[in-house]
C-alpha positions as CSV (number, residue, x, y, z in Angstrom):
1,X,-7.5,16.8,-83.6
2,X,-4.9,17.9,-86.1
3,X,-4.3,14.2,-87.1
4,X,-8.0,14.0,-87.8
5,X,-7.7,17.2,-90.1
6,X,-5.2,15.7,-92.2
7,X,-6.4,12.6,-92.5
8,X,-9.8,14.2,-93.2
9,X,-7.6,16.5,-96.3
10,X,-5.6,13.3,-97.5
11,X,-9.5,11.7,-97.9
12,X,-11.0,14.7,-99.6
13,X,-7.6,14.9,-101.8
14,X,-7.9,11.2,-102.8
15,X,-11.2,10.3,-103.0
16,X,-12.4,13.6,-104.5
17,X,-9.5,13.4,-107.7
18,X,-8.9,16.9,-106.8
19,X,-5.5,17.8,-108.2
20,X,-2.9,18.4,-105.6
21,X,-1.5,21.5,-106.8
22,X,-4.3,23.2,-105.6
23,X,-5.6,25.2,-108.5
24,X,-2.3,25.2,-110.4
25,X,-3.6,24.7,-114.4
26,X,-2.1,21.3,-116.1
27,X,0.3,22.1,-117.8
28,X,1.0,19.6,-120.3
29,X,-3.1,19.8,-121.2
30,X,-2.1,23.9,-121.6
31,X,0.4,23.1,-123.9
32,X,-1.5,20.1,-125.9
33,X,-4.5,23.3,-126.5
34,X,-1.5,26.0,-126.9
35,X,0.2,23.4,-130.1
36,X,-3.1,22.9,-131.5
37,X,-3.7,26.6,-132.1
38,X,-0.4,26.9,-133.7
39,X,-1.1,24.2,-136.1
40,X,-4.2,25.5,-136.5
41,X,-3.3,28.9,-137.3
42,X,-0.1,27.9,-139.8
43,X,-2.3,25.4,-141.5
44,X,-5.0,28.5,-142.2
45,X,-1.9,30.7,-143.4
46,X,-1.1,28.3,-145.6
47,X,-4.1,27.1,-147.1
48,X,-5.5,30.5,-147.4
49,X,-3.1,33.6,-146.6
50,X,-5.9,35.9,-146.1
51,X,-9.3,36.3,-144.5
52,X,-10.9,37.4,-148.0
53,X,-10.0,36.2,-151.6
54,X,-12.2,38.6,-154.0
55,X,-12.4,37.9,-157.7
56,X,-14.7,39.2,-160.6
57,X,-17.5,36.5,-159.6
58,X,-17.2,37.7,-156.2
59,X,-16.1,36.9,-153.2
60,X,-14.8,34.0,-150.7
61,X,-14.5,34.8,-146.8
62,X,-12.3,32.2,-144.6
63,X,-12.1,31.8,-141.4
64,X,-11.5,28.8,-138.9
65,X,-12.1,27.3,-135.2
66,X,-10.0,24.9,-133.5
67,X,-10.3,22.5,-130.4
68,X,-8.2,20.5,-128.7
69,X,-10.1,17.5,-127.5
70,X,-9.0,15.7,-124.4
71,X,-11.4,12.6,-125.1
72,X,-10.0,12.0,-128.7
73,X,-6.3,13.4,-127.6
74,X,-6.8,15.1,-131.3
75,X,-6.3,18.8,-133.0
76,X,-9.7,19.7,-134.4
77,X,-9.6,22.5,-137.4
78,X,-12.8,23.6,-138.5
79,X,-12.9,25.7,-142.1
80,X,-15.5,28.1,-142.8
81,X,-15.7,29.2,-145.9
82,X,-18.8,31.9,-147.2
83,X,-18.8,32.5,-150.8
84,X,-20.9,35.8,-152.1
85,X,-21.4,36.6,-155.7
86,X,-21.8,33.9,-158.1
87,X,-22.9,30.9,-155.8
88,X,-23.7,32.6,-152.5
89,X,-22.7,29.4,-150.7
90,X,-21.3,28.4,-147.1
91,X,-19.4,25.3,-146.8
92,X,-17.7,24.1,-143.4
93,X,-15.2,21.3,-143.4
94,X,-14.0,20.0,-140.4
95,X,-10.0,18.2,-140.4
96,X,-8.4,15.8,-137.5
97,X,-4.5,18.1,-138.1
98,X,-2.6,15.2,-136.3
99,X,-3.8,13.0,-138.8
100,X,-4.8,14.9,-141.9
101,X,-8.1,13.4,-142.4
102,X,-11.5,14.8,-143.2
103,X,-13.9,14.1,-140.8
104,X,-17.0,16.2,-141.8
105,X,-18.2,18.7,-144.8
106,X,-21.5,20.8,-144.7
107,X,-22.6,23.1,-148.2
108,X,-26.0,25.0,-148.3
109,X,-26.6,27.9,-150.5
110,X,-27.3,30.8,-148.5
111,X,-30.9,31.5,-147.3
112,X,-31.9,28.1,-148.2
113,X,-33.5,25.4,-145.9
114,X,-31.8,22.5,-146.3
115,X,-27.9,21.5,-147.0
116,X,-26.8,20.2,-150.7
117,X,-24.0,18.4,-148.9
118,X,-23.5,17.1,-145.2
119,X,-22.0,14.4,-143.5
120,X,-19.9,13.7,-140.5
121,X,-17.7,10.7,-140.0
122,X,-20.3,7.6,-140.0
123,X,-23.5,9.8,-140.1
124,X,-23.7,9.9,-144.6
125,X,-25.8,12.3,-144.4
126,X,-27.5,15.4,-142.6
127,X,-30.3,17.6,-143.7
128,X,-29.3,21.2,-141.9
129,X,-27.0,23.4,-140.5
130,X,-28.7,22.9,-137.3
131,X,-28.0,19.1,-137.3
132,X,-24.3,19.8,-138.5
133,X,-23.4,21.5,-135.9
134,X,-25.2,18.7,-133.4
135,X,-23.0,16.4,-135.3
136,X,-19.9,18.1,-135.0
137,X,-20.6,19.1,-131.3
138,X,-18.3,16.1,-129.5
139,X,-15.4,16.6,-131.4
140,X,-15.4,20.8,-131.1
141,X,-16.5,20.9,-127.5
142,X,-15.1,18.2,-125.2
């Protein structure tokens, strides 16, 4: 009987990719997510210093999201930018950190319909925020 239990554990263990540690978080996945916020954070510091950069024509708020996606093994930084005053604009730009490359940029003036400027990676063009964010989905989410 007791061989049967193991053997049965051993097939469950095996077949089912269950990770042997029982529950026990993987680590070097922990620290892949823990590095990209760091980057992520020090890169926003040094772009931008501050949450809120107010001039005479009005004013710019930042603020960012990052992922660490398993499937690309890459940092994703995602700039958010809302401008009020004299163009009353939001842009979001979204960065591969590893490799300091642009993979996406969205504009619309606020309250409009439809984006003056999208685009993500092979897509040349999108028409809304709603579709931006569709686009931008696989590489903020998995």
């Amino acid at each position: 009987m007791r061989t049967s239990i193991i053997a049965a554990l051993v097939c469950v263990l095996w077949l089912g990719g269950l990770d042997i540690t029982l529950g026990q978080p993987n680590k070097a996945l922990y620290e892949l997510k823990e590095r990209c916020g760091k980057v992520a954070r020090e890169y926003f510091a040094k772009e931008h210093g501050q949450d809120v950069d107010k001039s005479r024509d009005g004013e710019m708020k930042f603020k960012f999201e990052n992922h660490y996606s398993t499937r690309l093994d890459k940092c994703f930084f995602l700039l958010i930018t809302t401008s009020r005053g004299g163009s009353n604009m939001e842009t979001m730009t979204l960065y591969d950190l590893n490799d300091n490359k642009e993979y996406g940029h969205f504009a619309q003036k606020i309250g409009e319909k439809f984006a003056m400027g999208c685009w993500v990676q092979d897509k040349p063009f999108c028409r809304s925020k709603s579709e931006w964010v569709r686009l931008i989905k696989p590489y903020m989410t998995h």
